[in-house]
C-alpha positions in Angstrom: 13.3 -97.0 7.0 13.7 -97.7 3.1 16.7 -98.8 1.2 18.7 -95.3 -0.6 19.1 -95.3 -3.9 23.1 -95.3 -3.4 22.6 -98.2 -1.0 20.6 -99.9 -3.7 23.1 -98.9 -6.7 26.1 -100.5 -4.4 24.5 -103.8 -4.0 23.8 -104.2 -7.8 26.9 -102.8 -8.7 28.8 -105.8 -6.0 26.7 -107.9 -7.9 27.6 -106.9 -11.3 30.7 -107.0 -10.0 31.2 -110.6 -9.2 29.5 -111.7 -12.1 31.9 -110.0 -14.7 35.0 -111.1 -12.7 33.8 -114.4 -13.3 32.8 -114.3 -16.5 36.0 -112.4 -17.3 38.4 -114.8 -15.3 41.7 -115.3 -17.1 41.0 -113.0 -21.0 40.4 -109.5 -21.2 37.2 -109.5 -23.4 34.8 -112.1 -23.0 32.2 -112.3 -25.9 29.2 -113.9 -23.9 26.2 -115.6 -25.3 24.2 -112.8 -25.2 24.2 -111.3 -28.9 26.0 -108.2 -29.1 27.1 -108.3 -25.2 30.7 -108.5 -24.0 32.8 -108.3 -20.8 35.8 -106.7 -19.9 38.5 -107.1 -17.1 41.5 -105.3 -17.3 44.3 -105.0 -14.4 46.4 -102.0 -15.2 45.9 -98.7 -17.2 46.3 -98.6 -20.8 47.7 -96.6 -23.1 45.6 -94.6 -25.2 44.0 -96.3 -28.3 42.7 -95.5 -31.7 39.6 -97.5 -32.0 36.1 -96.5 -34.4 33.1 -97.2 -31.6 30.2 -98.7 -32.5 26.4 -98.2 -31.8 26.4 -98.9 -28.0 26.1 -98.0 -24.8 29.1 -98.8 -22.5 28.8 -99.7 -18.5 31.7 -99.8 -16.0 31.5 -101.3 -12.8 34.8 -100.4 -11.3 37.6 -98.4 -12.7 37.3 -95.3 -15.0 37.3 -95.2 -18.6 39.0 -91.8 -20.7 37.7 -90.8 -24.4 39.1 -88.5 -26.6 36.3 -87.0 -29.6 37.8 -84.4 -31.0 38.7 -81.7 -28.8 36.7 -83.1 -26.5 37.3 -85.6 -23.8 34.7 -88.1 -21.9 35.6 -89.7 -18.7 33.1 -92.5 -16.8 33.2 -94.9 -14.1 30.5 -96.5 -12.1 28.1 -93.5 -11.8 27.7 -92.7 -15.3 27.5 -94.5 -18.8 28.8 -94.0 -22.1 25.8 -94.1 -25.2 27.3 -93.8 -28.3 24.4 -93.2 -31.0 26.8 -93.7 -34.9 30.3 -94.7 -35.3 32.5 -92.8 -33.9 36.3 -93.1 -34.0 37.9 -92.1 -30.7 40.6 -92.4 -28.4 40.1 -94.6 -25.8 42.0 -95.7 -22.4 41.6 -97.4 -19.2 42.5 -94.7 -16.9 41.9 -96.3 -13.7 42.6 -100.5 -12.7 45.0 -102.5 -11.0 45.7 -106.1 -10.5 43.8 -106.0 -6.8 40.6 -103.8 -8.4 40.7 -104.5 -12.1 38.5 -102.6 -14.8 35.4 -104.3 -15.0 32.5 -103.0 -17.4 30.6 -104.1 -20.6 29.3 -103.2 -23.7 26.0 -103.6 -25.5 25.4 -103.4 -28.8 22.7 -101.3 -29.5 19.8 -103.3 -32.1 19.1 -100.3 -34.5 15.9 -102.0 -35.6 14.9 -102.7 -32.2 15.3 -99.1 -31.1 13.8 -98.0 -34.0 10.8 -99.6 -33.4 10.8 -99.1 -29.9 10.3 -95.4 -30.8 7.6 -95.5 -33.4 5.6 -97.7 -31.0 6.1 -95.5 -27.9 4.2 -92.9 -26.9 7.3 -90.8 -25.9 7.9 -86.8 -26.4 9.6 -85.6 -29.5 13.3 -84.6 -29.9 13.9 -81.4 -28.4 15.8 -80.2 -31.4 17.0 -81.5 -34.9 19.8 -80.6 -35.0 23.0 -82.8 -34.7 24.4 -83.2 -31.8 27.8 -85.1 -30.8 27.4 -89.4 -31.4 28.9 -90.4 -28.0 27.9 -88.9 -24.7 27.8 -89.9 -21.2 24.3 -90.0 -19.1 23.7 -91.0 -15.1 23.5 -94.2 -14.4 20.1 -94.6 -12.8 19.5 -98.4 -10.3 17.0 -99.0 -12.8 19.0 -99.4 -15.8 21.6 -100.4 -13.7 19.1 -103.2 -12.7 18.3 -104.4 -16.3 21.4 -104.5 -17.1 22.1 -107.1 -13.6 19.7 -109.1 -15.1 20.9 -109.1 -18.6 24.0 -110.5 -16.6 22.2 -113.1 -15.1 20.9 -114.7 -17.7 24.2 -116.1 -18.7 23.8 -118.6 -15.6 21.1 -119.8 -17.6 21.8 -119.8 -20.9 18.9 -121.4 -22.3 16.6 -118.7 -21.8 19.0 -115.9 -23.1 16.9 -116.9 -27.0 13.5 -115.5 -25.1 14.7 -113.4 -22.4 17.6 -111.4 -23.3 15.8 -109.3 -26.5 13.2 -108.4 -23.3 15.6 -107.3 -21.2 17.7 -105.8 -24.3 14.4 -103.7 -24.7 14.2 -102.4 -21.8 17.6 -101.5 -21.1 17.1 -99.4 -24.6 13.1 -98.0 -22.9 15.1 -96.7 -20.1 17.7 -94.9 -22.4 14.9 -93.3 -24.4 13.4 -92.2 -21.4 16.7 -91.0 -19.3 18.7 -88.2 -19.8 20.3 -88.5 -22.9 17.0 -90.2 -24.5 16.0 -87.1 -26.5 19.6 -87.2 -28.6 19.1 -90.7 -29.2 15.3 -91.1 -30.7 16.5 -88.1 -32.7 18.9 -90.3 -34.3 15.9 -93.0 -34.9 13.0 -90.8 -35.7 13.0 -91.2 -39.8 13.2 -87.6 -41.6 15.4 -86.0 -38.9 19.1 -84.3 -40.0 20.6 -86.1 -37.4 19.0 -89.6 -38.7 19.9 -88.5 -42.3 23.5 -87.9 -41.0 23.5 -90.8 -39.6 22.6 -92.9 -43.0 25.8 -91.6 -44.3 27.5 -92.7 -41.7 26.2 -96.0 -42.2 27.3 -95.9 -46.0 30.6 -94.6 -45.3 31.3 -97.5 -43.1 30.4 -99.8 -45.9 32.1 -98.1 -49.0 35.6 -96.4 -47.1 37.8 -97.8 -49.8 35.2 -95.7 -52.4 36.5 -92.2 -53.6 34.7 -89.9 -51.2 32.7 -87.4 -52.9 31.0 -84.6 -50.4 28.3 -83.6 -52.5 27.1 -86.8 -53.1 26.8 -87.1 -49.3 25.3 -84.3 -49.2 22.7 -85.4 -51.5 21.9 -88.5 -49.9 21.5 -86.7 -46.4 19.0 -84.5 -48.5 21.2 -81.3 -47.1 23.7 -78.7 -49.1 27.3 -79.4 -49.0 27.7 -76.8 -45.6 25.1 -77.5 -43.7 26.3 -81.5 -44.3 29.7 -80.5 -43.6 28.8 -78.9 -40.5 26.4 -81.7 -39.0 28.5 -84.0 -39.8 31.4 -82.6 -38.1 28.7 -82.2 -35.0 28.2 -85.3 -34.7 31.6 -87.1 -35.3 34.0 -84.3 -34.6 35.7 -85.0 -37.6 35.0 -83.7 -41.6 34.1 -86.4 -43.7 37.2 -86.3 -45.4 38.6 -87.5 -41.5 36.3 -89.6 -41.0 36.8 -92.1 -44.2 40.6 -91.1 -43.7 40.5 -92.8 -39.9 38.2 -95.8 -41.0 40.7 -96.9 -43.9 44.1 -96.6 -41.2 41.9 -98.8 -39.1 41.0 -101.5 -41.4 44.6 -101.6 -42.7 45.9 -101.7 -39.6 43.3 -104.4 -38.4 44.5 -106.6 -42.1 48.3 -106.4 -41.3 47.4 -107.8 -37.6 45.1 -110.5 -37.9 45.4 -111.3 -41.9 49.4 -110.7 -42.3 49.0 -108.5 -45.4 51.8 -106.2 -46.3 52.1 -102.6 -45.7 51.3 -102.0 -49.8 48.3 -104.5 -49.9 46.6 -103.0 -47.2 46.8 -99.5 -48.5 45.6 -100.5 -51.6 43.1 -102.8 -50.0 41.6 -99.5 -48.3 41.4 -97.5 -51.4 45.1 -95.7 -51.1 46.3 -95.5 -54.2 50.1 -94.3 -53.2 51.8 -96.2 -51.2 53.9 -93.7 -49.8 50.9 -91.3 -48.9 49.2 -94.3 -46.7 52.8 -94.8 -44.5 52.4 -91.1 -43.9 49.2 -91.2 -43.1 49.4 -94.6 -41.0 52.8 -92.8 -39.3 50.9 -89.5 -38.4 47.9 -91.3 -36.9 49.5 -94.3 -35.2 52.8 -92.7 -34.6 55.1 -95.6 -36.0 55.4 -96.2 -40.3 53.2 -99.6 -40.8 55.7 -102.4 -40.1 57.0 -101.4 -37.2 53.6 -100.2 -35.7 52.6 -103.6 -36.5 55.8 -105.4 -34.9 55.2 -103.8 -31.5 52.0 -104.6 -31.4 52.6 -108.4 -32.1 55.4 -108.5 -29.4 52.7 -107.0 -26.9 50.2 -109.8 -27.7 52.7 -111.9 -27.4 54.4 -110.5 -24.0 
């Protein structure tokens, strides 16, 4: 009698497991060698966080995971996995871990050259549709991605084949995306001409010019789309106008220059192309929920707790 696929699943997932608790031992993110790969361990629930999400897909081993994208809310654990296609800012908490059966997962950057090429030299099926669709989504976990990914895992026992090994096992981990569930939404996103691959150039741009005066129709311009039907794909995709979306990108880089590079409340406005000092504390106060000093003052005393 043959091996189930849940009996299968279980023993990878042990496996996965024991190698992430290791790995993980003693720091709640572990950047490994493996380019673009980190672990996570985490022994109690959080509270929710404000965080922009990168390309990526997202794995949990034990515990469950909660994600807030607009309206809409996302919740994983072992049986399912979290692909997010642009960057997205959500809301994000550990719903689920305790000292005795912490959160353990991962994330994976995803290569956007490597999946890009991965589609134009597969032989795979066309998008289903062109249009937009939302840039984070949760697919089943199947044993065989779960199985690249135990592999991926192993290699950091030997760490000098990661350089030849782990960009094989990095493209196969992405093969079987392309090829799951959620695989039509992301080669859309990689097949060159699409809206949603337009949409998600501007994306890209915005992330690299936030602190620019943001100007729609030029956007629009540069997806190769009128101003509404930009507007509305955009939205699609990041549940949030473009105006939000530049608006949550410059809070976070402020936020992230006060923490780790001690600038002042002022600097870091202007820093992140606010040009009134008072309309970035109201800003910061409405999305973080404390005015800039003392959001950052709290946070420092729970690194330091």
């Amino acid at each position: 009698m043959g091996v189930s696929e849940d009996e299968q699943r279980n023993v990878v997932l042990n496996d996965m497991r024991t190698k992430i608790a290791r790995w993980t031992e003693g720091e709640e993110v572990h950047e490994s060698l493996i380019p673009g790969l980190n672990l996570f361990q985490i022994p109690e629930p959080t509270a929710p966080k404000s965080v922009v999400s990168e390309p990526s897909i997202c794995l949990i081993v034990q515990g469950m995971k909660r994600l807030i994208v607009g309206e809409e809310t996302l919740e994983y654990s072992p049986e399912r996995y979290l692909l997010t296609s642009v960057h997205v800012p959500t809301i994000v908490q550990v719903s689920e871990a305790s000292p005795e059966r912490p959160y353990l997962g991962l994330r994976l950057r995803i290569d956007q050259q490597q999946l890009t090429q991965l589609v134009s030299d597969s032989e795979l099926p066309p998008p289903r549709n062109s249009q937009p669709e939302r840039g984070m989504m949760v697919g089943k976990l199947t044993v065989p991605l779960l199985s690249a990914f135990q592999r991926l895992l192993g290699l950091l026992d030997e760490p000098q084949d990661i350089p030849i090994l782990a960009p094989t096992l990095q493209k196969e981990i992405i093969y079987r995306l392309l090829v799951g569930e959620q695989g039509p939404r992301l080669r859309e996103i990689a097949a060159d001409g699409s809206q949603t691959n337009h949409i998600a150039h501007t994306i890209e741009w915005l992330q690299e010019n936030f602190s620019q005066p943001l100007k729609v129709d030029e956007l629009a311009s540069m997806a190769q789309m009128s101003n509404s039907t930009f507007y509305q794909h955009f939205r699609s995709m990041t549940a949030l106008s473009p105006l939000q979306y530049q608006k949550r990108l410059r809070l976070q880089e402020a936020r992230r220059l006060m923490l780790s590079e001690s600038l002042d409340a002022a600097s870091a406005g202007f820093q992140v192309g606010y040009e009134s000092a008072s309309q970035f504390s109201r800003e910061y106060r409405r999305h973080f929920g404390a005015p800039p000093v003392r959001d950052i003052q709290q946070l420092r005393e729970v690194v330091q707790a």
